[in-house]
C-alpha positions as CSV (number, residue, x, y, z in Angstrom):
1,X,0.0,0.0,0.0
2,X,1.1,3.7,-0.9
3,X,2.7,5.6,1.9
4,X,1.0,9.7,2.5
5,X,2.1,12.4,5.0
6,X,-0.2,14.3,6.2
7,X,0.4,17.0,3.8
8,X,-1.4,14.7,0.8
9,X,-5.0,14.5,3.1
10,X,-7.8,15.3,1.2
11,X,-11.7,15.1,2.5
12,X,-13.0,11.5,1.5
13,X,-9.5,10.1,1.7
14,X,-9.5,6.3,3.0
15,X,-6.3,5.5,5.4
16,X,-5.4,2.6,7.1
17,X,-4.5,2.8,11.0
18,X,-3.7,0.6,13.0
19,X,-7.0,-0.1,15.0
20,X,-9.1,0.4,11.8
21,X,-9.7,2.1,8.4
22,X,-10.9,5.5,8.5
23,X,-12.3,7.5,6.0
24,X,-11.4,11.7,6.9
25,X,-14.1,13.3,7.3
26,X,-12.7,17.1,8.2
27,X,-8.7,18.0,8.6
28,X,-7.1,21.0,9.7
29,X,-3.5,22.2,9.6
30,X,-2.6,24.1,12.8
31,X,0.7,25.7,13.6
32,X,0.9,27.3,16.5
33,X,3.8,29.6,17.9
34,X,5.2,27.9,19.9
35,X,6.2,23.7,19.3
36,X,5.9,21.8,16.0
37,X,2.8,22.2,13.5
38,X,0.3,19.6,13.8
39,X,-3.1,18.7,11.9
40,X,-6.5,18.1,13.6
41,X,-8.9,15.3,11.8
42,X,-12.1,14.1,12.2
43,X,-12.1,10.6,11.1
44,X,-15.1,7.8,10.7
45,X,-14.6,4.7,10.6
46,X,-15.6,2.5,7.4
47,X,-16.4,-0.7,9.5
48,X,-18.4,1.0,12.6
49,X,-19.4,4.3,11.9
50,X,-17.8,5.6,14.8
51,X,-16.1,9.6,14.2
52,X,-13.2,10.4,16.1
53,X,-11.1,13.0,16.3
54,X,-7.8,12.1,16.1
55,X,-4.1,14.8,15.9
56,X,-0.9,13.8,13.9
57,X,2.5,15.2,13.6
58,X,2.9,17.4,10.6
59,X,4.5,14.9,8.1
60,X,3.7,12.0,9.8
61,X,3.4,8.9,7.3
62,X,0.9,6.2,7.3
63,X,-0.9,3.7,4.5
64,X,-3.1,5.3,2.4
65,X,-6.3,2.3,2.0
66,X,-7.2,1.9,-1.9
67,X,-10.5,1.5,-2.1
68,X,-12.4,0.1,-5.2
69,X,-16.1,1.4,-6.3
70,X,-18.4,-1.2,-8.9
71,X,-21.4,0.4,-10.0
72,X,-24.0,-2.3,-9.3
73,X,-27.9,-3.2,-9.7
74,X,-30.2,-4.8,-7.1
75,X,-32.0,-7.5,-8.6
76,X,-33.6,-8.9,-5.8
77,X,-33.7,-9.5,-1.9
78,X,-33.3,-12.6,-0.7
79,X,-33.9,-13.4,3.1
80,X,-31.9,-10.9,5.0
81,X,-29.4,-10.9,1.7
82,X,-30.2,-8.2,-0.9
83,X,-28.5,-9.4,-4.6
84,X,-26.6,-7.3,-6.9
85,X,-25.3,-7.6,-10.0
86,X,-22.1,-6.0,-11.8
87,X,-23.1,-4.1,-14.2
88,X,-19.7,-4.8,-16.3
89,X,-19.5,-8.6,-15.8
90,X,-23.1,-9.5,-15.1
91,X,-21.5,-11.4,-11.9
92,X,-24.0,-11.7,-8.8
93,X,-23.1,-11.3,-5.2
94,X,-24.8,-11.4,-1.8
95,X,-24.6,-8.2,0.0
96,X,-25.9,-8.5,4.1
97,X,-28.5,-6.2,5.0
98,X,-26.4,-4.9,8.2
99,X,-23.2,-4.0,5.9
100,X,-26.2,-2.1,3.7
101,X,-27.2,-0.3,7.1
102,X,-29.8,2.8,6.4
103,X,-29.6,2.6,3.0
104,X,-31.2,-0.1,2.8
105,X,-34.5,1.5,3.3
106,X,-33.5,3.5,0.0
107,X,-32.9,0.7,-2.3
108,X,-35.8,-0.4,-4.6
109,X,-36.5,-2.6,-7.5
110,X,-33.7,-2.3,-10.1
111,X,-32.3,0.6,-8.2
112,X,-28.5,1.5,-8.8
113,X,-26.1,2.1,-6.2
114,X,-22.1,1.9,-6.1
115,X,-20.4,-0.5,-3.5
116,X,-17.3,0.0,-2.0
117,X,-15.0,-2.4,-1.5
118,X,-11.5,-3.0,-0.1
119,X,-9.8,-5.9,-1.5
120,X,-12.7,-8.4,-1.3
121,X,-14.8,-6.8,1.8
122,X,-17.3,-4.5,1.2
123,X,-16.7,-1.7,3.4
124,X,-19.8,0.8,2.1
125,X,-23.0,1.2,-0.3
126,X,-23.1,5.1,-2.0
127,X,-26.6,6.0,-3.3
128,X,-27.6,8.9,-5.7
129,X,-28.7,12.2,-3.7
130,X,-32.1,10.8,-4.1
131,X,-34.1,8.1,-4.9
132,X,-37.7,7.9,-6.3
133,X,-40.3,5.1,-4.6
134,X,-43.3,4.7,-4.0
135,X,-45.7,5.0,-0.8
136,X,-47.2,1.7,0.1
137,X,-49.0,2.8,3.5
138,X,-50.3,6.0,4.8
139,X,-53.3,7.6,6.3
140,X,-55.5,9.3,3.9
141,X,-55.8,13.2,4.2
142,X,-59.0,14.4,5.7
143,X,-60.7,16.9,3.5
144,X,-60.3,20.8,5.7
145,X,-57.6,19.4,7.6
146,X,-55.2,21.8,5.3
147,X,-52.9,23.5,8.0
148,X,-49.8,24.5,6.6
149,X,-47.0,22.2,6.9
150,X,-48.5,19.6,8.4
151,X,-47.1,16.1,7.9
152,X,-48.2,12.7,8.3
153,X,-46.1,9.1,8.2
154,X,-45.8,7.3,5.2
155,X,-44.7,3.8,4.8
156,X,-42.5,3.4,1.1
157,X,-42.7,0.1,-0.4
158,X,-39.0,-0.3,1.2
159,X,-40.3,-0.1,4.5
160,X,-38.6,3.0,5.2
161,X,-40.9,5.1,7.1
162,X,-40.9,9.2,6.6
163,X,-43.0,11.9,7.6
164,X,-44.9,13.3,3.9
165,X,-47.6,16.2,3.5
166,X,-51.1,15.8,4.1
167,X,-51.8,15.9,0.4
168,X,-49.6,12.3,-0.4
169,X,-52.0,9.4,-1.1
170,X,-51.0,5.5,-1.2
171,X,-49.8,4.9,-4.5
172,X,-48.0,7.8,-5.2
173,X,-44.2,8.4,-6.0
174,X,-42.1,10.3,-4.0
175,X,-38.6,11.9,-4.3
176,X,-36.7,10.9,-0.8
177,X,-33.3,12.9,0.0
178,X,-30.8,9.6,0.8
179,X,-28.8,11.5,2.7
180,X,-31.4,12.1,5.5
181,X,-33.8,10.4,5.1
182,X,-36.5,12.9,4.4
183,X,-39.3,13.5,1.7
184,X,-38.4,16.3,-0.9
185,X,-41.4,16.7,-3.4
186,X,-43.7,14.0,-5.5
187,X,-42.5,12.4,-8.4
């Protein structure tokens, strides 16, 4: 693996430490007056999630992780395993619902998302900004009960549930923000 210092960090970056592999999330480079310059980082971890916050020497080396991205297609779930397919090779592979984690409540029929992987383990799912599904449960609106901004829960056929406008029937499309999680307009 590639040896970086610290002057080579970039947001997004993928290192390898020794208690994990860390994607950096935010870096700073300090020098103060007195003593040696130094940079700050806030670092996640690919395997956990956990964000740390973590200060190196300025110049200090370390393995920089290479990490591989496949454009892939769900085709379908199967038990707990959802199945993709390589859009290149047409090659199938299991993917577990927990490595999937939230985004798995963003992933519908034929949807396209890009894994991450690091050598052969897949370390992350990234989905477009948003996703289009459809709403298999929610309440219907009562007619006069138009208060601005008022919101309801809607089931999606994932089973990701969101809070939508009164105005959203079962049925319907909708454009949800991957990101957070949140309805952004009908489709």
């Amino acid at each position: 693996m590639p040896q970086i210092s610290t002057a080579d960090f970039k947001t997004g970056m993928t290192i390898d430490l020794d208690d994990g592999l860390f994607t950096l999330s935010d870096f700073q480079h300090v020098k103060p007056g007195k003593g040696g310059a130094f940079v700050r980082t806030t670092l996640k971890n690919v395997r956990t999630g956990a964000v740390v916050d973590r200060t190196f020497r300025a110049g200090e080396k370390m393995e920089r992780a290479i990490v591989d991205r496949k454009e892939m297609q769900l085709l379908y779930r199967d038990g707990t395993d959802f199945v993709f397919m390589d859009s290149d090779t047409y090659d199938q592979m299991n993917v577990p619902e927990d490595t999937l984690g939230d985004m798995a409540g963003f992933l519908g029929e034929s949807a396209t998302a890009d894994i991450v992987f690091y050598g052969d383990e897949i370390i992350g799912v990234e989905l477009p900004a948003s996703v289009v599904l459809a709403v298999a449960d929610t309440e219907p609106g009562i007619q006069g009960d138009r208060v601005s901004g008022a919101k309801k829960p809607a089931t999606l056929v994932t089973g990701h549930v969101l809070q939508v406008p009164l105005f959203i029937e079962k049925g319907e499309d909708v454009k949800v923000d991957t990101r957070s999680g949140e309805f952004i307009s009908r489709a």
